[in-house]
C-alpha positions as CSV (number, residue, x, y, z in Angstrom):
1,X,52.1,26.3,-4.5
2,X,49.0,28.4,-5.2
3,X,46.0,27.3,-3.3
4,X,43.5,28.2,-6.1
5,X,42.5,24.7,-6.8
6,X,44.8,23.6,-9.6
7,X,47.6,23.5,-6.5
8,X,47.5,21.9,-3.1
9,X,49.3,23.9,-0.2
10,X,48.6,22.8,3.2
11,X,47.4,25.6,5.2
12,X,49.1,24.4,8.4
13,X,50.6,21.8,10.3
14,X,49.4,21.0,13.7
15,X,51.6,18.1,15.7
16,X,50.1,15.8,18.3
17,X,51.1,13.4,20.4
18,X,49.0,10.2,21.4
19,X,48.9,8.7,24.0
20,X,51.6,5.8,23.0
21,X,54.1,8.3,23.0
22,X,53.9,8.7,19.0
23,X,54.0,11.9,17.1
24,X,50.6,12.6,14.3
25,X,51.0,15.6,12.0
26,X,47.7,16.8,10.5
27,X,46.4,19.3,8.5
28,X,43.1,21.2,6.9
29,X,43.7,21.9,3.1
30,X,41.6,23.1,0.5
31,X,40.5,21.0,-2.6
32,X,38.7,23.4,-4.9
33,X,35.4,24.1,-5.8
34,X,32.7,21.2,-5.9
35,X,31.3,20.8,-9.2
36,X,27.5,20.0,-7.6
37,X,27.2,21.9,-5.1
38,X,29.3,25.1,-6.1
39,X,30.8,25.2,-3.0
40,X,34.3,25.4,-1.5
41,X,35.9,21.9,-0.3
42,X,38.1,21.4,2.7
43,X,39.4,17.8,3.8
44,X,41.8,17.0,7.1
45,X,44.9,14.8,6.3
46,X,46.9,12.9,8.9
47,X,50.1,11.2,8.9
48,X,52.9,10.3,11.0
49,X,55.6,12.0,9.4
50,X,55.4,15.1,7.2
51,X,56.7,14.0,4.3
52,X,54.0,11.0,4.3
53,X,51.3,14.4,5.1
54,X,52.6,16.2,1.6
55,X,52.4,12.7,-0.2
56,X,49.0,12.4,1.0
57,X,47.8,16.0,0.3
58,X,48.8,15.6,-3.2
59,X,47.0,11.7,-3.2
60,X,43.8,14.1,-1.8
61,X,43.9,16.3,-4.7
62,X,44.3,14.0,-7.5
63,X,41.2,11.6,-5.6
64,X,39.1,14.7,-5.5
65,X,39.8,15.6,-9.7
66,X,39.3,11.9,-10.6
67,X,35.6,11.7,-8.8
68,X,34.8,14.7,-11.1
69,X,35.7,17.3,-8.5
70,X,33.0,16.8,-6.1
71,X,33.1,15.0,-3.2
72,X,28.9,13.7,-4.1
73,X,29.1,9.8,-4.4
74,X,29.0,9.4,-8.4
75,X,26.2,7.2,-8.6
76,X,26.6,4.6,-11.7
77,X,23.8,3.4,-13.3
78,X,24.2,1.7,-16.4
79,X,20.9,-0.6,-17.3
80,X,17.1,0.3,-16.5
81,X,16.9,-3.1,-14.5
82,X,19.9,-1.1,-11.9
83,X,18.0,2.1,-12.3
84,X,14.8,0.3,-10.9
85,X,17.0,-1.5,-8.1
86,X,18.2,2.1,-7.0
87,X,14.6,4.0,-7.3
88,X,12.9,0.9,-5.3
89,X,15.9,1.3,-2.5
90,X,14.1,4.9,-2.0
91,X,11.0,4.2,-3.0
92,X,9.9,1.4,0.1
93,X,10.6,4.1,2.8
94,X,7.7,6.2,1.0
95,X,4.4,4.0,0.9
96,X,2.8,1.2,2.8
97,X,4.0,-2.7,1.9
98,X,0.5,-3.5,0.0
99,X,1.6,-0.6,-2.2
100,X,5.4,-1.3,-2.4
101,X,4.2,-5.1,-3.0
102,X,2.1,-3.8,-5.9
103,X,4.6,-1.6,-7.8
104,X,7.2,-4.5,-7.3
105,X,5.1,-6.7,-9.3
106,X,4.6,-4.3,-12.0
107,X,8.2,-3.7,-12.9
108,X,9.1,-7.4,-12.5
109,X,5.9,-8.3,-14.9
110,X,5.9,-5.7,-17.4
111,X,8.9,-2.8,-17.0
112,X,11.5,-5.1,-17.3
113,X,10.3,-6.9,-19.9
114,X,10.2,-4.1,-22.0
115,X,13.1,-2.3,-20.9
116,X,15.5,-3.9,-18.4
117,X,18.2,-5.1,-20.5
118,X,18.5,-1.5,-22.6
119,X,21.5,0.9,-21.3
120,X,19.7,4.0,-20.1
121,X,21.1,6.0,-22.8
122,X,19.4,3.7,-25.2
123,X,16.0,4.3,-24.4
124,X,14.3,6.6,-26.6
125,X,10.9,8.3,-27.0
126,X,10.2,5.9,-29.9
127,X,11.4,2.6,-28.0
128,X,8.6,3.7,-25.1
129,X,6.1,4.9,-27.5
130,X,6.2,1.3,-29.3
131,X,5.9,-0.5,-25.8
132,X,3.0,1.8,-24.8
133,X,1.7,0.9,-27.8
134,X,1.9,-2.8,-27.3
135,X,0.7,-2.8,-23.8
136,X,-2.5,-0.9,-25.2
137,X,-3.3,-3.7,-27.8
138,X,-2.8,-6.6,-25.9
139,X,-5.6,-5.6,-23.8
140,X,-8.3,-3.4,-26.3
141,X,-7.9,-5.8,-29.0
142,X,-6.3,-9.3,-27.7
143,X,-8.4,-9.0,-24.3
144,X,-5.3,-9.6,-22.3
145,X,-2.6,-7.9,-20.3
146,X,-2.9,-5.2,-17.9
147,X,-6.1,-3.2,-17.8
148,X,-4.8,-0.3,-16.2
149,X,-1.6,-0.1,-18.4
150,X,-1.9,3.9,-18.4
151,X,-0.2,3.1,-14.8
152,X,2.3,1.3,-16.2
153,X,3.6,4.3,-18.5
154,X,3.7,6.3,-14.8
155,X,5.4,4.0,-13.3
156,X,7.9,4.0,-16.3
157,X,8.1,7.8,-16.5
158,X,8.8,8.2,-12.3
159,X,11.5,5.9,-12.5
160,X,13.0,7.6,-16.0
161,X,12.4,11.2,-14.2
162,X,14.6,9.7,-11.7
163,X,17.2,8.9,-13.7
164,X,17.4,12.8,-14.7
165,X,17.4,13.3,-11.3
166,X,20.5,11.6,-10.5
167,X,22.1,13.1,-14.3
168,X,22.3,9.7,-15.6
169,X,20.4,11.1,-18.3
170,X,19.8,14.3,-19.1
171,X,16.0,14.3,-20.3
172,X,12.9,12.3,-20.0
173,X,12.5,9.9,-23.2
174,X,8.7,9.2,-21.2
175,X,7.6,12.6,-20.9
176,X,6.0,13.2,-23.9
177,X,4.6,9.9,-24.9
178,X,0.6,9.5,-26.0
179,X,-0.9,6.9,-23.6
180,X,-3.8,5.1,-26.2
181,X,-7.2,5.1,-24.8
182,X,-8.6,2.5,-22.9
183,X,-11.3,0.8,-24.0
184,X,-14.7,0.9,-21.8
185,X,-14.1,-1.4,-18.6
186,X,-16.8,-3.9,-18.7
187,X,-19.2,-3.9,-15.9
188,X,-18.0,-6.2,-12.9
189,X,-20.2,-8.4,-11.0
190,X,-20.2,-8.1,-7.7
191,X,-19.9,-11.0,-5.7
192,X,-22.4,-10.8,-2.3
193,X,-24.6,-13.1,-0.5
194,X,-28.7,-12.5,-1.6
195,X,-31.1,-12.1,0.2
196,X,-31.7,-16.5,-0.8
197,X,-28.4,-17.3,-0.3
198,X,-28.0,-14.7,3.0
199,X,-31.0,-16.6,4.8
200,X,-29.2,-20.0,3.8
201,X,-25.9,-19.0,5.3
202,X,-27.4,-17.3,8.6
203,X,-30.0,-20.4,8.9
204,X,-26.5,-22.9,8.5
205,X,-24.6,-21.1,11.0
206,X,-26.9,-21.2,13.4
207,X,-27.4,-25.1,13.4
208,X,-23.4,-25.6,13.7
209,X,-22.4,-27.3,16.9
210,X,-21.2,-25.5,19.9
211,X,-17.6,-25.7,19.6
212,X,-15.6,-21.9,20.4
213,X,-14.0,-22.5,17.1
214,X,-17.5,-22.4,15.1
215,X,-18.5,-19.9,17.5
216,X,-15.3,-17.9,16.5
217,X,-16.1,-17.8,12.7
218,X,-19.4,-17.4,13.3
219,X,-18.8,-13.8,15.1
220,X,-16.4,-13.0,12.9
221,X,-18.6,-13.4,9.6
222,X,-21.7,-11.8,11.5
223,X,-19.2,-9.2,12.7
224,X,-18.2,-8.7,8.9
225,X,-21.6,-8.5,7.6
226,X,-22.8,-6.4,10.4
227,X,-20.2,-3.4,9.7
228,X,-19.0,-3.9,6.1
229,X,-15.8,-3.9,7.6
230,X,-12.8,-5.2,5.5
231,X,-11.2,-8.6,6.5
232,X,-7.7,-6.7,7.8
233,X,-9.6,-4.4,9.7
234,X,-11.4,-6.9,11.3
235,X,-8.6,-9.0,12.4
236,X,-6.7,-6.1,13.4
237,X,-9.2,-5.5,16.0
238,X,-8.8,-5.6,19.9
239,X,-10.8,-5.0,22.3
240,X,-10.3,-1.9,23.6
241,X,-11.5,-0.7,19.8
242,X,-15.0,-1.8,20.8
243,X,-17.3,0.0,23.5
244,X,-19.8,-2.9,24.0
245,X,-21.4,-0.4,26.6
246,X,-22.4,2.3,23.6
247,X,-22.3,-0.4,20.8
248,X,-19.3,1.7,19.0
249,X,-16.4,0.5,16.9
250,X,-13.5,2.1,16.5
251,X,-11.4,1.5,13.3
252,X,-7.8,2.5,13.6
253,X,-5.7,0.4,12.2
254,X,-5.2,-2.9,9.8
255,X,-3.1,-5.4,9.3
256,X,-0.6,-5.8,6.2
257,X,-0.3,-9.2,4.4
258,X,2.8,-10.1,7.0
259,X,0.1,-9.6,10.1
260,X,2.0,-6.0,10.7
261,X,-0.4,-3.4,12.4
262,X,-0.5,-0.1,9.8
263,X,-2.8,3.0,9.5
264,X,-5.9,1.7,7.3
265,X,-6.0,2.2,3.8
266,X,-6.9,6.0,3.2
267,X,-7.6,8.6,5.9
268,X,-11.1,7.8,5.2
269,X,-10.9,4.6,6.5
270,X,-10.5,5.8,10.1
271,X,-14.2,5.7,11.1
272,X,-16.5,4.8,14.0
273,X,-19.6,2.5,13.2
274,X,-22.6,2.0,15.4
275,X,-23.4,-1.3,16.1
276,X,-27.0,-2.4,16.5
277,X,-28.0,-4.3,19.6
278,X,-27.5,-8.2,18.4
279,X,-24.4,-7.6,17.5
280,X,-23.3,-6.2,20.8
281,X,-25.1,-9.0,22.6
282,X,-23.2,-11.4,20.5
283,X,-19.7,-10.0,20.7
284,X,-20.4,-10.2,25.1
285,X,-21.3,-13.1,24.6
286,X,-18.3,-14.1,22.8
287,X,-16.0,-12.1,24.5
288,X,-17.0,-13.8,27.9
289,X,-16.1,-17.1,26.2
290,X,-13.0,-16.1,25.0
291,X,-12.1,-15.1,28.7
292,X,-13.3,-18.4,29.6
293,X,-11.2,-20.2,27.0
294,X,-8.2,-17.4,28.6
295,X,-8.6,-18.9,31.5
296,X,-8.3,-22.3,31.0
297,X,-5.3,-22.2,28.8
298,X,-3.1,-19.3,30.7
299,X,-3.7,-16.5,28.2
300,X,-5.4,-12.7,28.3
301,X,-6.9,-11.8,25.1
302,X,-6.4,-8.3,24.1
303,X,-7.2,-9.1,20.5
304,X,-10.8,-9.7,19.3
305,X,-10.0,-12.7,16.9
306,X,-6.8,-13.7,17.7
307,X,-5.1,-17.5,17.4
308,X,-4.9,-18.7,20.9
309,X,-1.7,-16.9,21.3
310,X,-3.3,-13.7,20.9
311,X,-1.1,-13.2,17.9
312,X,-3.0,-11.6,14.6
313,X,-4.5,-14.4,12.3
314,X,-3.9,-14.1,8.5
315,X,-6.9,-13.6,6.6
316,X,-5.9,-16.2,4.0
317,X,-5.1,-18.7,7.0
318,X,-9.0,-18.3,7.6
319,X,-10.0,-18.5,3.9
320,X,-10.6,-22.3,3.6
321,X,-13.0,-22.3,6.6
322,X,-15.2,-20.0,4.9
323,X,-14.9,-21.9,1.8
324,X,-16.4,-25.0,4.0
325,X,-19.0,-23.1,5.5
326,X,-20.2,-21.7,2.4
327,X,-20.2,-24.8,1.0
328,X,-21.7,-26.5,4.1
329,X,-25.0,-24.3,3.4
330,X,-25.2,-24.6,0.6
331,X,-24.1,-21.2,-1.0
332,X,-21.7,-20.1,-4.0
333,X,-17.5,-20.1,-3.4
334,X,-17.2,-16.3,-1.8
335,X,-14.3,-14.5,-0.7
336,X,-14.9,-12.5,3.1
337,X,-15.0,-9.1,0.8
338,X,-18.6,-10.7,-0.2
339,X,-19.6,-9.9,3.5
340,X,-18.9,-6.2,2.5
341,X,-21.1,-6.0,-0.4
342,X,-23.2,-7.2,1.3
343,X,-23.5,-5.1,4.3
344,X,-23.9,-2.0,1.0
345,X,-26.2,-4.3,-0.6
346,X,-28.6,-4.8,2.3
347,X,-28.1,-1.0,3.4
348,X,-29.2,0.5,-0.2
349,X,-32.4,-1.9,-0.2
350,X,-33.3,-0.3,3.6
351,X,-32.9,2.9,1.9
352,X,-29.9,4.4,3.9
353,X,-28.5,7.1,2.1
354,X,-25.2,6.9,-0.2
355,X,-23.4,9.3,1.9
356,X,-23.8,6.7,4.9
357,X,-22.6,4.2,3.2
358,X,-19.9,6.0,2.1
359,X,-18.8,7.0,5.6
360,X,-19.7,3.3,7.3
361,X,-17.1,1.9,4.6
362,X,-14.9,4.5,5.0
363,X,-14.7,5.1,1.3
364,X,-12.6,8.1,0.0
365,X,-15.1,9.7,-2.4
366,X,-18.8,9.1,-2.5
367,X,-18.4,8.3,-6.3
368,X,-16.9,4.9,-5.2
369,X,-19.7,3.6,-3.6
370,X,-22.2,5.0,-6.6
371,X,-20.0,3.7,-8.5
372,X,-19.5,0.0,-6.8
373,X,-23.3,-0.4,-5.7
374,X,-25.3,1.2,-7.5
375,X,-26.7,-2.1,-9.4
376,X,-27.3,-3.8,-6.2
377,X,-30.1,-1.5,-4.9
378,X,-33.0,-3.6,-6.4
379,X,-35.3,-3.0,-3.8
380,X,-34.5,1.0,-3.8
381,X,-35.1,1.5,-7.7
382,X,-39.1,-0.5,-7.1
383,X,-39.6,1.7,-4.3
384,X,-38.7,4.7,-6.4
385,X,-41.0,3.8,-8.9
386,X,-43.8,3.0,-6.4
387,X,-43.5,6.7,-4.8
388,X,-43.4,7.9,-8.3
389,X,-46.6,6.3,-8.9
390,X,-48.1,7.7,-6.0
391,X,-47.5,11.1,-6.6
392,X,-49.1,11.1,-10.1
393,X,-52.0,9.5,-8.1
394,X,-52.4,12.4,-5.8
395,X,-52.7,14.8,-8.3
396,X,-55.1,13.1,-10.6
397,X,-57.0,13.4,-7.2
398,X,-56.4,16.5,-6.0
């Protein structure tokens, strides 16, 4: 029998003996050529007689013609709702779980909606187009949906470019479709604590009674509004991040939604902020308390705002103490990103530079925080006009 690939012929027989005594025969053949790759495929075959060897050579060969001739697992994909199953299986070993979280929602709310009951070869330019479309007038005209639904056609056209990848399909029906512009974003207010309701909060805290648990939340919002750290960074913190003798903080890390410790959001977000001097008194004087509290209970805290396990808190576990405090003095409902804005708010009005503020929150690109805080710099844009008084001034004069 020809061994050319439309033949099987075993190249040769090698008989061994176990050690129960029996007899195994095996042997290497040679399938043919791999329609994927375009390489040549060899496979062993054992049996105990060689009869039952031939019988499965021959099983080998007709196997190997029947899976297409490749030995690649055929991967079947019928629907866009298994295509998405398959792309997210390699798609969470890529990106952080806020992220994965994120797109996960986005299929489930919109991409298979539109498309997860259509056989892939169904889907056509025309039937994407149409949803694009839709997506596009639901929020420019009807003031609903999804805002940033140019991200939802990405999505859409990874996951289809996927498809291709695995030759499900053979082209892109996403590639060429015309996203419709967005309409202009309306200006977002920030929410942030005045300089009114600031004064109100600080002048609250103060007055709380002595118990470590007010003391706690007390650090930890001062701690929040004295760095403009986020909430995740903050209670990702330990102790060995903070160098109460040089009033440095180190941020490293932050925690995910599940109280996992990850790298912080962008590479920018790995920063070291200068504390000033009452915040370094008060985090001593916390941190001797906390020992204290150690003490008492059999624990070591490694963890700056831990539970009294020293296990990571969840920020939303701490949300409805805030709410009470805010409420207690008086102030508007605020989440602990409000402590953030500000920290930017109050830094503007002192006049510190954009480019610090950009490297103190750890932003990516100096355009965010222009683009974020620019409105809340009240104080900066009177002094601006003060100087520019000023100057006219002296040259009348001079």
């Amino acid at each position: 029998m020809p061994a050319d690939g439309k033949g099987v012929k075993p190249m040769k027989i090698t008989q061994y003996t176990k050690k129960d005594g029996s007899i195994v025969y095996r042997s290497s053949i040679y399938l043919g050529i791999d329609q994927i790759t375009g390489k040549k495929v060899k496979t062993t075959i054992s049996a105990r007689t060689k009869k039952e060897l031939k019988s499965k050579t021959i099983q080998s060969k007709v196997e190997f013609e029947k899976n297409g001739s490749t030995v690649k697992r055929i991967v079947k994909v019928a629907t866009y709702q298994e295509l998405t199953d398959l792309w997210l299986e390699n798609y969470c070993h890529t990106v952080k779980y806020s992220t994965l979280v994120g797109t996960k929602t986005n299929i489930r709310k919109y991409l298979l909606p539109a498309f997860g009951n259509y056989k892939l070869d169904r889907i056509t330019p025309a039937i994407i187009q149409h949803q694009v479309n839709q997506w596009a007038k639901e929020y420019n005209q009807l003031g609903k949906g999804y805002q940033q639904y140019h991200h939802l056609h990405a999505l859409n056209k990874r996951i289809m470019s996927y498809a291709v990848s695995l030759q499900v399909i053979s082209t892109n029906p996403a590639s060429d479709i015309i996203v419709p512009r967005c309409k202009p974003k309306e200006e977002k207010t920030l929410k942030y604590l005045d300089d009114e309701n600031l004064k109100k909060f600080l002048a609250y805290l103060d007055q709380l009674p002595n118990t470590y648990k007010n003391f706690y939340d007390t650090v930890l919002y001062k701690t929040l509004l004295a760095t403009g750290l986020r909430i995740r960074e903050c209670l990702a913190l330990e102790w060995s991040d903070i160098d109460l003798q040089n009033g440095i903080l180190e941020v490293t890390k932050t925690l995910t939604m599940t109280k996992e410790v990850t790298s912080p959001k962008t590479k920018s977000s790995i920063r070291v902020i200068d504390l000033d001097n009452k915040t370094v008194l008060m985090l001593r004087l916390y941190k001797t308390r906390q020992a204290q509290l150690g003490r008492e209970i059999g624990t070591t805290f490694e963890k700056v705002f831990p539970n009294t396990f020293d296990e990571y808190r969840e920020a939303g576990g701490l949300r409805f103490r805030l709410e009470k405090h805010l409420k207690g003095a008086g102030c508007p409902r605020l989440s602990f990103h409000a402590f953030r804005h500000t920290h930017a708010s109050i830094l503007l009005n002192a006049g510190v530079g954009y480019k610090e503020i950009q490297t103190r929150l750890g932003h990516s690109k100096i355009s965010m925080t222009m683009d974020t805080y620019s409105h809340l710099s009240k104080d900066s844009k009177k002094r601006t006009v003060s100087i520019f008084e000023k100057v006219l001034e002296n040259l009348k004069s001079s």
